[in-house]
N, C-alpha and C positions, 0 to 999 in steps of 0.2 A: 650946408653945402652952398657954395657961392657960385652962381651960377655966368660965365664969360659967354661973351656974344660970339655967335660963332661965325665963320667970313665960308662966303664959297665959289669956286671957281669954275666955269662949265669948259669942258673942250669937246667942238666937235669934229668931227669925222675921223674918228678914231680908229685906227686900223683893226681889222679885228687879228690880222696875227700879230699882235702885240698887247693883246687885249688881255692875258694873262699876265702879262709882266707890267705892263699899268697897274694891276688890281694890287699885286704884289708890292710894288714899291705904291704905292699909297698906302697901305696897310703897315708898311715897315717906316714912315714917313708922320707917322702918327694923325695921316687924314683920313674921311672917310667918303665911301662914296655912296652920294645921295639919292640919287636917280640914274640910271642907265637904260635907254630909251633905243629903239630902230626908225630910221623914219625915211621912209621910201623916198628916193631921189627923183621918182616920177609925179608921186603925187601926194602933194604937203598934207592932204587928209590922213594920211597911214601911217599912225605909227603904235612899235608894239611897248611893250613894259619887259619884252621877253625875247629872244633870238626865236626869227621866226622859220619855221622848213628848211627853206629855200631864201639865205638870207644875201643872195646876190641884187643888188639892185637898192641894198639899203645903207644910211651910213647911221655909226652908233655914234649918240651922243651923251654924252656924262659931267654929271656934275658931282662936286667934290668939295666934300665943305672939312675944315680945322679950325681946333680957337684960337691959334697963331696965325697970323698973313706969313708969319714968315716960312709957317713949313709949306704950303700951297707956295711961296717964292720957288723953293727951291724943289718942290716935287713938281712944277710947271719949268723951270729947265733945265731937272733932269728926261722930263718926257721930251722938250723942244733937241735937248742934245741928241735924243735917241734917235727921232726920227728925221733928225741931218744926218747925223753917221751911216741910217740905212739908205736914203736918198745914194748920198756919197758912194758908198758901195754898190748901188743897183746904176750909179754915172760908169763906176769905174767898171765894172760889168760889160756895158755898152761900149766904151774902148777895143777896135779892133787892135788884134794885135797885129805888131808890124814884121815880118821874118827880115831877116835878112840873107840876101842870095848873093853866093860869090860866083 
């Protein structure tokens, strides 16, 4: 068996409601993911290997390795697309609406 180097990509602050649909499209993307880590926004000492209680206060970060760059290409923007569409949606959200009064 011949063995390929393998490449890997970290992203952090990972939402965690979308942390299921990360997992998934990596795993359908043929990458894998290597580490997934919590690490407290207050204090750089804390971090877990684990979702920890009370996981407000922390942000995930992950890393993600394939023996292609190319699939890490495009499973980094399919994530970057995602999380502009919910942006997008949580702007248009914020949009008062206008009535109009006759």
């Amino acid at each position: 068996m011949k063995n390929f180097p393998t490449r890997y990509l970290e992203f952090k602050n990972v939402n965690k409601d979308i942390m299921d649909w990360f997992e998934d499209v990596a795993e359908e993307n043929n990458c894998r993911i290597e580490k997934k880590e919590w690490k407290s926004k207050y204090n750089s000492y804390v971090t877990y290997d684990y979702e920890p209680f009370c996981s407000e206060g922390f942000e995930i970060n992950v890393i993600v390795s394939a023996r292609d760059l190319g699939y890490l290409n495009f499973f980094k923007y399919l994530y970057t697309e995602k999380v502009n569409t919910i942006d997008f949606l949580n702007n248009c959200m914020k949009i008062p609406t206008i009535k109009n009064y006759i």
